[in-house]
C-alpha positions in Angstrom: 234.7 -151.8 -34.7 233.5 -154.1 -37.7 230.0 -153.9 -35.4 230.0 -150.6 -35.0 230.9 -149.5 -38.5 227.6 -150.7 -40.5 225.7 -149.5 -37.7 226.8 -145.7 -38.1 226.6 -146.0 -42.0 222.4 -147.4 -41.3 222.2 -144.0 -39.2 223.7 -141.8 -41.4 221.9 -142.5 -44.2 218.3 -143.2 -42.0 219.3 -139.0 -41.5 219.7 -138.2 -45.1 216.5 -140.1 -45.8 214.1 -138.0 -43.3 215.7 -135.1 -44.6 214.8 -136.2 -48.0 211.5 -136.6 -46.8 210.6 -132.7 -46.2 208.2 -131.3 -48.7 207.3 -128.0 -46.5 209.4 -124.9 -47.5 209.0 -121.8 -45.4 210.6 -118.6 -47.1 210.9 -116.5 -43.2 211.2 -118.1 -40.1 211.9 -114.9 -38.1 209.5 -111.6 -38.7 209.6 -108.4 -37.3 205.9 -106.6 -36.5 206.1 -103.2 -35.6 203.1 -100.9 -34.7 203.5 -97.3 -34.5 201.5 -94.6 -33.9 198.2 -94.8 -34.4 198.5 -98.1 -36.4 196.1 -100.3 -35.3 196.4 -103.5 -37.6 199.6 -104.9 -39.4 199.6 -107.7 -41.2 202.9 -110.1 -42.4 203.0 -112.5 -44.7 205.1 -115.5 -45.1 205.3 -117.8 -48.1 204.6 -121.5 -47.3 205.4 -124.1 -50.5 205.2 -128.2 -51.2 208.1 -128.6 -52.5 207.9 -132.3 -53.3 207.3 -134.2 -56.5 204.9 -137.1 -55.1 201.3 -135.9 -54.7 199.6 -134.2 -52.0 199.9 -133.2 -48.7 198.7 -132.0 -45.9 199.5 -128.8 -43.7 198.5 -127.8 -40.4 200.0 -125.0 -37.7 199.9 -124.6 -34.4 199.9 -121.5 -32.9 201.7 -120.2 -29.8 201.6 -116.9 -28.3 204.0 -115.6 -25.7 203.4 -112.0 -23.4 201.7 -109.6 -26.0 201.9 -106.2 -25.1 198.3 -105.5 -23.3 194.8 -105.0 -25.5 197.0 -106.6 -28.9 195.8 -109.8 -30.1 196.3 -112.0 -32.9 194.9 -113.6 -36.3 196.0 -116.1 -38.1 194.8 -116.6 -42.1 195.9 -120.3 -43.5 195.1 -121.1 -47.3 191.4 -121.9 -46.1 190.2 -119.8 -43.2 191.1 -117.1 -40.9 190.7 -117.5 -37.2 190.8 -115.4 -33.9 192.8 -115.6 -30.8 190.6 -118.1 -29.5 191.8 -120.9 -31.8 195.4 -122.1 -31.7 195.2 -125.0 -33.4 194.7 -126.0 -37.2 191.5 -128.0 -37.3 192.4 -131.1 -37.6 189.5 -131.9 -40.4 190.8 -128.9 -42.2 193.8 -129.3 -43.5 195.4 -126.8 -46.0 195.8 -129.7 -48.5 198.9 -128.7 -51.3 200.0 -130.3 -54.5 203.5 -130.4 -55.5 204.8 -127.1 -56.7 201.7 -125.4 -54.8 202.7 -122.1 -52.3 200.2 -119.9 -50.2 201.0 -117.1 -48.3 200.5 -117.7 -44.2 198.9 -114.7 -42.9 199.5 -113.1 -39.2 197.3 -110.1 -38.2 198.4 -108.3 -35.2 195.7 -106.0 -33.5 196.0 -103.4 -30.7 193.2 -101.3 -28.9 194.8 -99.2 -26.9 198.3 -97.4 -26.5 200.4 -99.5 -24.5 204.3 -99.9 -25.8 205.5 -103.5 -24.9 206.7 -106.3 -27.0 206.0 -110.1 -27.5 206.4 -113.7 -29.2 204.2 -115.0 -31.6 205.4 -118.5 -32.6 203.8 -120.9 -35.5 204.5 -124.3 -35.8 204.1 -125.9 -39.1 204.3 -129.2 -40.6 203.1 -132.2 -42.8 200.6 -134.8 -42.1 202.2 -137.4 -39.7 205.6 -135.2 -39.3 204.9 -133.0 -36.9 208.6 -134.2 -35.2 209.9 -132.0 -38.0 207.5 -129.0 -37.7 209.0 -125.7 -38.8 209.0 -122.9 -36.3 208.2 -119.5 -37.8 209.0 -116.8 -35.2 207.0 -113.6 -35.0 208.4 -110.6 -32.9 206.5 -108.2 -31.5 206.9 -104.7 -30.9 204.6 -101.1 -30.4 206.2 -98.0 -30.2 203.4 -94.9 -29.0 203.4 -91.8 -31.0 203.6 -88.0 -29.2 200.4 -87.3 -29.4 198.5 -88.3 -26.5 194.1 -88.5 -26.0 191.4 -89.3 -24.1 189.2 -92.5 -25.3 188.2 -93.6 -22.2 184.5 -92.5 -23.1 184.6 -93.5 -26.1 182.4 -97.6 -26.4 180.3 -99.6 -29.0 177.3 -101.0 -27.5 175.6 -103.9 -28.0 178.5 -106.1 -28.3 178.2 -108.6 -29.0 175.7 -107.0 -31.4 172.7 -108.3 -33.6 171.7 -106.1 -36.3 172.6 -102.8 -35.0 175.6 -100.6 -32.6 175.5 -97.7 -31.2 178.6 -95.3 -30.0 178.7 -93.0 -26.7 180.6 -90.8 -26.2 181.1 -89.4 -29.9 182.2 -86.0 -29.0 184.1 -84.9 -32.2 183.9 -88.8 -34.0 182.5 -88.2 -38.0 183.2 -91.8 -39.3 182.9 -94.8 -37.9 184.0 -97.6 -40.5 183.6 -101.3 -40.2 186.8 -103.4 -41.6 186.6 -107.4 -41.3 190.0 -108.5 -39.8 191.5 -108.8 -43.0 191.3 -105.2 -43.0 188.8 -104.9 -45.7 186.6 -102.4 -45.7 183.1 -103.7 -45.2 180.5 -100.5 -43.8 181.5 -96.6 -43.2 178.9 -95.0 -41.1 178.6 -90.8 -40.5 178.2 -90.6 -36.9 176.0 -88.0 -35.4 174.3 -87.4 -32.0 172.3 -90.4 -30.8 172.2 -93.1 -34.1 172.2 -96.2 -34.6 174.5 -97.9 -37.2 172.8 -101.0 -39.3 175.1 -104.0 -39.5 172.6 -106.4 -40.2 173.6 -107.1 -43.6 177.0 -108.8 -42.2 177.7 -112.1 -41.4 178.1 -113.7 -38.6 181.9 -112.9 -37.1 184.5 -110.4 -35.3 184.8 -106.9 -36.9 187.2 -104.4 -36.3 185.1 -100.7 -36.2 187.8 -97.9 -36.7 186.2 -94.4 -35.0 187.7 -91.4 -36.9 187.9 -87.7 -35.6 186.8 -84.8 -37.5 190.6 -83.7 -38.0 191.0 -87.7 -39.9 193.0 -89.2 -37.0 192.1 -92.5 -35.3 190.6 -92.0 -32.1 189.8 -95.6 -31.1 189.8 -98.9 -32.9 186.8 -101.1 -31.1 186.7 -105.0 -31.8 182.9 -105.7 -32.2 181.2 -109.6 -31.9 178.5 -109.3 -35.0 176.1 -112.4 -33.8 
């Protein structure tokens, strides 16, 4: 017993001191994302702070995505960058690098082309520099719900795409807008769309947009992710 007893004592307080040793504070590790209706975007935020006293560190995320509902992707915005679905994996040169005290909102963009109800898991992993044994999982629940009102936008399609300076839209039937938001969701080009155009990108850079095709009544008809080369 006189062994054992010094030996639970070390472990108990080896426990207290990698406790001690966690300077990442997430506010939410369990959001709710909801689509409806014509909502094509949503965006959640949650607060990510050092909560240390002893000098930098160093933050990356993984991210994991489980069974979205078809045509929805993902975004994901640290304190330096935003990235696509294709990258699900801080870069490991670019660290979001925090001072003590520092906080930055972790940004999730959810994006849906098309009307399909289902629901999925988007998980993020989060965690220090040489701790990722104690990463923090921030769990992101997905969930689209249709509206009533049913179209056709089978004809409706942006092409080039990828583009290089320029798109063009068939099938524009009763389309007046088409408007070009980064996927942010800031506004970057609105375009009046009539007959056979084409609409002059050229002065973006390099990346994915999302182009939002409005109806003449102001309802969404389609929301087209576009590759601007």
């Amino acid at each position: 017993m006189k062994q054992i007893l010094p030996l639970i004592i070390f472990t108990f307080f080896s426990l207290l001191s990698l406790h001690a040793q966690q300077n990442l504070h997430v506010e939410d590790t369990l959001v709710h994302i909801s689509l409806k209706g014509n909502e094509i975007l949503k965006e959640v935020n949650v607060p990510v702070k050092h909560i240390g006293d002893k000098g930098n560190i160093n933050v990356y995320w993984e991210r994991i995505t489980n069974n979205l509902p078809a045509n929805h992707i993902s975004y994901i915005c640290d304190n330096n960058l935003c990235y696509g679905p294709d990258l699900s994996l801080c870069p490991e040169d670019n660290p979001n690098i925090m001072e003590p005290g520092y906080e930055f909102n972790l940004k999730l963009y959810v994006e849906r082309s098309g009307l399909e109800e289902g629901s999925g898991l988007v998980e993020i992993l989060l965690w220090e520099e040489g701790k990722k044994d104690q990463a923090i999982k921030v769990k992101y629940l997905v969930n689209q719900v249709n509206s009533s009102s049913q179209f056709s936008k089978n004809a409706l399609k942006i092409y080039p795409n990828p583009a290089d300076d320029y798109f063009r839209i068939d099938g524009v039937q009763d389309i007046t807008q088409a408007i070009v938001f980064n996927i942010v969701g800031e506004e970057m080009l609105r375009f009046y769309v009539a007959g056979e155009r084409s609409y002059d990108i050229s002065s973006l850079n390099s990346g994915i947009y999302l182009v939002k095709l409005v109806r003449n009544n102001g309802k969404i008809a389609k929301t087209i992710r576009i590759s601007k080369r």
